[in-house]
C-alpha positions in Angstrom: 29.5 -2.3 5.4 30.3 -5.8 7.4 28.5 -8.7 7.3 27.5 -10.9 9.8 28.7 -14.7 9.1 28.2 -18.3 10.8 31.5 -20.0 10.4 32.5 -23.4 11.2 36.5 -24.1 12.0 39.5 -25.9 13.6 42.5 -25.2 15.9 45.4 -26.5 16.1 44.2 -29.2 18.5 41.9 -30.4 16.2 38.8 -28.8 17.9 35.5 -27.7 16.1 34.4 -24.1 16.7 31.4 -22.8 15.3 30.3 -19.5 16.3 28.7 -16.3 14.3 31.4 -13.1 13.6 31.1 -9.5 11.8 33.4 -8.6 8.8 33.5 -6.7 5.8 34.2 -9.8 3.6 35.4 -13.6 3.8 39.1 -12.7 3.5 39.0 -9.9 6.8 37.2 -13.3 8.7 40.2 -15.5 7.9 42.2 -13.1 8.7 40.4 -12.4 12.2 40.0 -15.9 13.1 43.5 -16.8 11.9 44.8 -14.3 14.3 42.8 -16.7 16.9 44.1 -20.1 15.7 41.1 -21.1 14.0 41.4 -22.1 10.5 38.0 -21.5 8.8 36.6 -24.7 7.2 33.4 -23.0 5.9 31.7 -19.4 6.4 28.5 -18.4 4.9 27.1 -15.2 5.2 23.9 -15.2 7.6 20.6 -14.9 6.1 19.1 -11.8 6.7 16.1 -11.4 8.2 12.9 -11.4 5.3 11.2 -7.9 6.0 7.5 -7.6 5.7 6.6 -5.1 3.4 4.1 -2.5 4.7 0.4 -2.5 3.7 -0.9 -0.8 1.1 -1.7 2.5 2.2 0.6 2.7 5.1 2.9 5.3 3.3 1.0 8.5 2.0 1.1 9.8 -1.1 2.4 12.9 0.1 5.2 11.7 2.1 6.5 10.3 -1.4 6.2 13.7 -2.9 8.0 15.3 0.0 10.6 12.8 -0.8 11.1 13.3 -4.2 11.3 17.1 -3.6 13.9 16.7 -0.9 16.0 14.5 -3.0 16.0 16.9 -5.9 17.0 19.6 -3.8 19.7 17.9 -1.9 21.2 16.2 -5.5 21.2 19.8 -7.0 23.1 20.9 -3.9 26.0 18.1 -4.6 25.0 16.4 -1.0 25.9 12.6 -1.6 23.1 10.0 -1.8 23.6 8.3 1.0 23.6 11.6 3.0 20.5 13.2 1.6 19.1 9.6 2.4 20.1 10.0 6.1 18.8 13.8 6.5 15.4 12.9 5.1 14.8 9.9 7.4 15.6 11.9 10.1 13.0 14.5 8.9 10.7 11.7 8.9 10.9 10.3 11.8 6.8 10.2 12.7 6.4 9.0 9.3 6.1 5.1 8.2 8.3 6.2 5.4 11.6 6.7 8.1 12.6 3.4 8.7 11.9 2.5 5.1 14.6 5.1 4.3 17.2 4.1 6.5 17.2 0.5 5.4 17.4 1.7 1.6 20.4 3.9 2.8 21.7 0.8 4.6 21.5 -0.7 0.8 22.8 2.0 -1.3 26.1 2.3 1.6 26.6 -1.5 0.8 26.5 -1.4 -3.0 23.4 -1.2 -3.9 22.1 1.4 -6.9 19.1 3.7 -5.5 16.6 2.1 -7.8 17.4 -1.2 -7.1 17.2 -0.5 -3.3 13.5 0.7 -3.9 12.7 -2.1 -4.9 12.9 -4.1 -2.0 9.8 -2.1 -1.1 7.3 -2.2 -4.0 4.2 -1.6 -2.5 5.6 1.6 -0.9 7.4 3.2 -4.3 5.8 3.4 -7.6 6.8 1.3 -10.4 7.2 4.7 -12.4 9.4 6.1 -9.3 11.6 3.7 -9.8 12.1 3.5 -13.3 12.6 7.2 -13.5 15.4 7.0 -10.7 16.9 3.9 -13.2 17.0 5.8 -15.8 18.3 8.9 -14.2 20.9 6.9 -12.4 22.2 5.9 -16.2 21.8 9.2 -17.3 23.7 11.1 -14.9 20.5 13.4 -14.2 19.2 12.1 -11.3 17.7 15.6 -10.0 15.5 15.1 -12.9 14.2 12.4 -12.4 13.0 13.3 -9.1 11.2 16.4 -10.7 9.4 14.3 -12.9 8.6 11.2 -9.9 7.4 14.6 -7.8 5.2 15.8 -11.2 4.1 11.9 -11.3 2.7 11.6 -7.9 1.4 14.6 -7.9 -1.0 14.5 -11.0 -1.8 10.7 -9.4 -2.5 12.7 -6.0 -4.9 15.1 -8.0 -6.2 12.5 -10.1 -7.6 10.7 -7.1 -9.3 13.4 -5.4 -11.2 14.3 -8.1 -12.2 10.6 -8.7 -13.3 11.4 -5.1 -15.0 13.9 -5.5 -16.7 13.1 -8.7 -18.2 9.6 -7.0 -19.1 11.3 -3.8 -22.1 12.9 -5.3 -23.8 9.7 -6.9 -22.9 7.6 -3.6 -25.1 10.5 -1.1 -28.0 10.0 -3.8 -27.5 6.4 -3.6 -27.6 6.1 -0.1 -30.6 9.2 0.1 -33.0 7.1 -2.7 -32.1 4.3 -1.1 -33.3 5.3 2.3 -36.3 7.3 0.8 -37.8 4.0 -0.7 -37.1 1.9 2.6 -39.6 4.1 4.2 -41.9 4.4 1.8 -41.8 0.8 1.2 -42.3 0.2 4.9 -44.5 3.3 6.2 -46.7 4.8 3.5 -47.2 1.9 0.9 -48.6 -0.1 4.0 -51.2 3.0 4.7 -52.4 3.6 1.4 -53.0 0.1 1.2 -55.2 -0.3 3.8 -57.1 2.7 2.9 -57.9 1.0 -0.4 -58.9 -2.4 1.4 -61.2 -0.6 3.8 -62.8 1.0 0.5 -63.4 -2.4 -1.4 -61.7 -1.2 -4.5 -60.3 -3.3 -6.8 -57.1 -3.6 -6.7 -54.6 -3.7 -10.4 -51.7 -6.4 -10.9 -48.9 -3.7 -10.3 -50.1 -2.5 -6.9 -51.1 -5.7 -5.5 -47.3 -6.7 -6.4 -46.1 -3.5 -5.2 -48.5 -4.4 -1.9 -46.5 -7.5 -2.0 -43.0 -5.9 -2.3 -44.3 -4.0 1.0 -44.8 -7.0 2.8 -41.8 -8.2 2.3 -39.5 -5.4 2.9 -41.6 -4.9 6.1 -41.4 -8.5 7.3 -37.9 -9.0 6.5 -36.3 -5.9 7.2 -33.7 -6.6 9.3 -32.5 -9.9 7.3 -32.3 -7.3 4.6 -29.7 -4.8 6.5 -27.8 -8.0 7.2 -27.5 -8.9 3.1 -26.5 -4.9 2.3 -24.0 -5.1 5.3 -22.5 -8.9 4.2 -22.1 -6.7 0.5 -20.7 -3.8 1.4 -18.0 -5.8 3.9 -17.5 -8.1 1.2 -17.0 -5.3 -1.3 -14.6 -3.7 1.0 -12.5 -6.9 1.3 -12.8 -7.2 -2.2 -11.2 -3.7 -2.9 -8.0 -4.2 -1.0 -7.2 -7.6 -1.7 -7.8 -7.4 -5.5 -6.1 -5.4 -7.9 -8.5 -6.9 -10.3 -11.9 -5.7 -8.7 -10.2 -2.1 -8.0 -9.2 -1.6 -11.4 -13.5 -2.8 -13.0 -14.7 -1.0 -9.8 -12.7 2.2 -11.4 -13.9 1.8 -15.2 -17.4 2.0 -13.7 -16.6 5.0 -11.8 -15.4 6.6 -15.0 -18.5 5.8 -16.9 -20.7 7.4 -14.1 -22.1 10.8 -15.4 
């Protein structure tokens, strides 16, 4: 794999050159620019280019398990790494996960171990991924490993979707009760309230608070839609920029009955 490296030297006339070249190493630059007559007075590999890791999210779930089930396969076959790494970012080319793929292939062809290379991108593989691929890399099994990332991710993928499922019935009551007592508050506690003015009755402390409540609610409707909205935008922000509030807003969706 060459390198690309900004070099500063002098010829034989005592001119500076400075200039940018490709080479597999320091020695096969001297050699190149020696052939020019330019001796090398410094050369320093170019900084490469800081890539921004993808959001959260960007990559599936299942595109990881589809990964780990092609690299088993194509490691039990005896196809080389950096191969297998090849054919599957070709198979993924509509996928976020491609170009990932060929730059770790880009790693592990210059040196790099697999597990290492992952982890240039840790908000696309698991933590556990890539300590499974570690280990298997010492190991010598590394087909096993990636039967037991692919059992990993797919217990997490199940995991979630029932976490899904299970707080998708509380949240449509929430939302129904919720709704229910914005309209009774608004369109029938109102009613029954005049009815009792027009009979002169007397009126106890808890519905003449609950008369108050009413009035309220009525009155300042739309200032209320406008706190629930700020809280739920807030809450939503919240969820994908703190690992924190994910992790309490999960313990109280595992209390929930």
């Amino acid at each position: 794999m060459s390198t690309e490296y900004t070099f500063r030297g002098i010829d034989g006339a005592g001119r500076i050159h400075r200039g940018t070249r490709t080479a597999p190493d320091e020695r096969a630059l001297e050699s190149d620019l020696r052939a020019r007559g330019i001796w090398i007075l410094k050369a320093t590999p170019k900084a490469e280019k800081r890539r921004r890791a993808p959001r959260p999210g960007t990559v599936r779930r299942a595109d990881l398990i589809a990964f780990c089930a092609s690299m088993r396969f194509q490691a039990e076959a005896g196809i080389p790494l950096v191969q297998a790494l090849d054919g599957f970012a070709l198979e993924s080319t509509g996928s976020p996960l491609g170009p990932i793929l060929r730059e770790v292939r880009e790693r592990v062809e210059g040196g790099q171990t697999l597990s290492l290379a992952l982890e240039s991108w840790p908000k696309v593989f698991p933590r556990e991924l890539i300590q499974l691929v570690r280990v298997g890399e010492g190991c010598g099994s590394l087909p096993e490993a990636f039967v037991e990332g692919q059992r990993h991710l797919e217990w997490m993928e199940r995991l979630v979707r029932d976490v899904r499922q299970a707080t998708l019935h509380p949240l449509l009551v929430l939302c129904v009760a919720t709704l229910f007592v914005g309209v009774l508050m608004t369109q029938v506690v109102p009613r029954l309230m005049d009815l009792l003015l027009a009979a002169r009755l007397p009126l106890p402390g808890p519905t003449r608070f609950l008369w108050i409540l009413s009035g309220v609610a009525r009155d300042h409707a739309f200032v209320g839609l406008l706190m629930l909205s700020a809280i739920a935008v807030l809450g939503i922000v919240l969820h994908r920029s703190s690992r924190t509030f994910r992790r309490s807003l999960d313990r109280v969706r595992m209390r929930c009955p």
